[in-house]
N, C-alpha and C positions, 0 to 999 in steps of 0.2 A: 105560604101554607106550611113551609120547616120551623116557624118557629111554632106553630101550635102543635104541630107535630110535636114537636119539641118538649113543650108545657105538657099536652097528653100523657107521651111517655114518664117526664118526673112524677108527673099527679098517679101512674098507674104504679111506678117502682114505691111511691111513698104509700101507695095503700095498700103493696102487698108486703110492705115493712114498716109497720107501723112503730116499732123499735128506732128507727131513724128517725121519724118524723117526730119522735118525743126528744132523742137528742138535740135537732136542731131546735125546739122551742127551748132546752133549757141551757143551750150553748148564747142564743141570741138573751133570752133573760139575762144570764150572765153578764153577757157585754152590753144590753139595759143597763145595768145594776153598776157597775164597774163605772160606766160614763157618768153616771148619777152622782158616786161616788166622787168621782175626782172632781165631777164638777162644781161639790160643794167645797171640799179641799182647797180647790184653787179662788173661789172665792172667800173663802174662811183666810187664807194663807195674804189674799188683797189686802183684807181688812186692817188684818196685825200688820202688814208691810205699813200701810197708811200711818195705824196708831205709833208703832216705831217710830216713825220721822217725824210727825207731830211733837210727839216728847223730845226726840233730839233736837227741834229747830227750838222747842223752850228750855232746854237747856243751854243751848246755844245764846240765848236770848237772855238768859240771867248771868251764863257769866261775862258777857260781854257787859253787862252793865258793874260785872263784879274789880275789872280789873283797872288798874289804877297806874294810867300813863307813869312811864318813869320821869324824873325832870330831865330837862333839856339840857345837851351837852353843851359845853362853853369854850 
């Protein structure tokens, strides 16, 4: 029964400060919004890491076909 208790008492301090119960919806929007954020950032930031190495394995790719053994020592 202390935890409803419990619940009661938050439910009764948030509705005679309503001031607070606004803070905490725009404190959690906030960190909604932030996680949103980043989690497009870190997917956005995958991408280019991907397209990065793609380029460099063909660059890698060309000039290895660019280079031209030396002859052989004697």
């Amino acid at each position: 029964m202390e935890r409803g208790e419990n619940v009661k008492g938050v439910i009764d301090a948030l509705r005679a400060q309503p001031l607070m119960l606004g803070l905490l919806l725009v404190i959690f929007s906030l960190i909604g919004y932030v996680y949103l954020q980043s989690s497009q950032f870190n997917d956005q930031r995958a991408e280019n890491v991907k397209l990065f190495l793609d380029v460099q394995k063909e660059v890698q790719k060309l000039l290895s076909q660019c280079i031209v053994p030396a002859p052989p020592l004697r």
